[in-house]
NUVEXFI-734163 format. One record per residue (C-alpha): residue in three letters; x, y, z. Coordinates in pm, whole numbers, always signed. Example, Ala and Ser with C-alpha at 12.3 -4.5 7.8 and 13.67 -1.06 7.14 Angstrom:
! residues 2
> resn  x  y  z
> ALA  +1230  -450  +780
> SER  +1367  -106  +714
! end
This chain:
! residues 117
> resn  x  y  z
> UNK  +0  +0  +0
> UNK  +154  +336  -76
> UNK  +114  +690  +125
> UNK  -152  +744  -129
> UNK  -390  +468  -54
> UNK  -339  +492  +284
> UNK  -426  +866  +303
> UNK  -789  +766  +84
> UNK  -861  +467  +332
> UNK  -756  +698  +624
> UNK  -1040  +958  +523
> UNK  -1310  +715  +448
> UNK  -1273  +548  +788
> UNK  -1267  +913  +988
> UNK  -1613  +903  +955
> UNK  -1772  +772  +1229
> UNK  -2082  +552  +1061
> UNK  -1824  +442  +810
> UNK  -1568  +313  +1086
> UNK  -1890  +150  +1235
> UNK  -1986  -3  +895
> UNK  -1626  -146  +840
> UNK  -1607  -297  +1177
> UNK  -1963  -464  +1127
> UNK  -1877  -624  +769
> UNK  -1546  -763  +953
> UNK  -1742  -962  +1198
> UNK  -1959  -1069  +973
> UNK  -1745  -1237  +744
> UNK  -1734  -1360  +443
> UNK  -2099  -1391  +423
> UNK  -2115  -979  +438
> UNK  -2424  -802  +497
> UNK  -2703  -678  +316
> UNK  -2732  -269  +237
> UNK  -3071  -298  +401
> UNK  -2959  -473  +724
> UNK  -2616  -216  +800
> UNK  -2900  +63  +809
> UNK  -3120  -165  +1022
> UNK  -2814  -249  +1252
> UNK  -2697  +104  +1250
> UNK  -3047  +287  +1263
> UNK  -2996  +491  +1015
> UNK  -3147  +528  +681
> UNK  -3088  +341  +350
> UNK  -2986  +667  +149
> UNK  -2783  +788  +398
> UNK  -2563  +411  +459
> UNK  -2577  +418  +54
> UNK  -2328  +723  +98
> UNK  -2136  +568  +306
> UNK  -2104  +252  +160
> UNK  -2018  +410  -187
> UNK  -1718  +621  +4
> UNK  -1603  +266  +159
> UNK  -1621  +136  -147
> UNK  -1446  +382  -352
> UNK  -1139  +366  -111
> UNK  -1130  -24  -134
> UNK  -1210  -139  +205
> UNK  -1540  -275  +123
> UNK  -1640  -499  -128
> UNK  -2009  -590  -300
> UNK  -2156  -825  -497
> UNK  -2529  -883  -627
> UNK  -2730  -1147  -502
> UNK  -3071  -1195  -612
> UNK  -3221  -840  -560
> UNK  -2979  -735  -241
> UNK  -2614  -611  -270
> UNK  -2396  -788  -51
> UNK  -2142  -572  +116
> UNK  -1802  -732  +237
> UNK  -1463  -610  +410
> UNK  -1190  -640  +200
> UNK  -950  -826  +395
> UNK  -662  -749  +180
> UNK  -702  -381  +203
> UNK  -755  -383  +561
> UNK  -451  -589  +600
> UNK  -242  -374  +381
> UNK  -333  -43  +581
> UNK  -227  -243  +886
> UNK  +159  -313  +725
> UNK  +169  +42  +618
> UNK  +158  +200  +955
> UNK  +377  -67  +1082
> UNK  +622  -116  +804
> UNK  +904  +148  +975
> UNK  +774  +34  +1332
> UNK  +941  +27  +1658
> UNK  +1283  +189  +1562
> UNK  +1505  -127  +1576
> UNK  +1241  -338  +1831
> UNK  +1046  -520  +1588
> UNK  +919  -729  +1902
> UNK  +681  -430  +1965
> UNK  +488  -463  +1680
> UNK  +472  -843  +1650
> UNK  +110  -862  +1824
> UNK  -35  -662  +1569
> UNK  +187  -782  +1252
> UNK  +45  -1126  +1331
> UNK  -299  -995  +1355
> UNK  -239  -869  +1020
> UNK  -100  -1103  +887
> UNK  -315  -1414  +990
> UNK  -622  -1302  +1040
> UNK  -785  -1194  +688
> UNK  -663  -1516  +500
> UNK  -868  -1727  +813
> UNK  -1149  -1557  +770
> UNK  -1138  -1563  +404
> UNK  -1098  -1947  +394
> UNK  -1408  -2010  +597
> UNK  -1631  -2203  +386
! end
């Protein structure tokens, strides 16, 4: 991930329904969640989660697929996991042992969700 990328993921998850709507469509998987059901978890309404899901969306944490007449929304794992390694990638001046915690959460956590059947 460049300084770039980070920056646009930064600003979509400073937002604090966004951050919310990320953290949701981690826990939920690969399996996602429905448009309809983030604004019924969130109580908000559809038009204004659609905002928010297009911003998540257009930075690449969030991905979404069609299924029958709903759009699926999921994390993207490998985006999430990238953002991770970029604040960490200079980490710890010289103590790597810091950072190791979170560099294994990074690191080992998206591919087991991902491979959950």
């Amino acid at each position: 991930m460049d300084e770039g990328q980070a920056l646009a993921s930064f600003g979509a998850l400073s937002q604090e329904t966004r951050l919310q709507i990320v953290r949701m469509l981690v826990v939920a998987g690969p399996d996602g969640m429905a448009a309809g059901m983030i604004a019924e978890k969130l109580e908000v309404s559809p038009s204004n989660v659609s905002f928010h899901l297009k911003e998540l969306d257009r930075a690449g944490l969030i991905g979404q697929q069609r299924e029958s007449r709903s759009i699926v929304y999921t994390a993207n794992y490998d985006v999430l996991g990238g953002l991770v390694r970029f604040l960490m990638e200079d980490c710890c001046a010289g103590h790597p042992e810091v950072c190791a915690p979170a560099a294994q959460v990074a690191a080992c956590c998206a591919p087991a969700v991902r491979n959950v059947p």
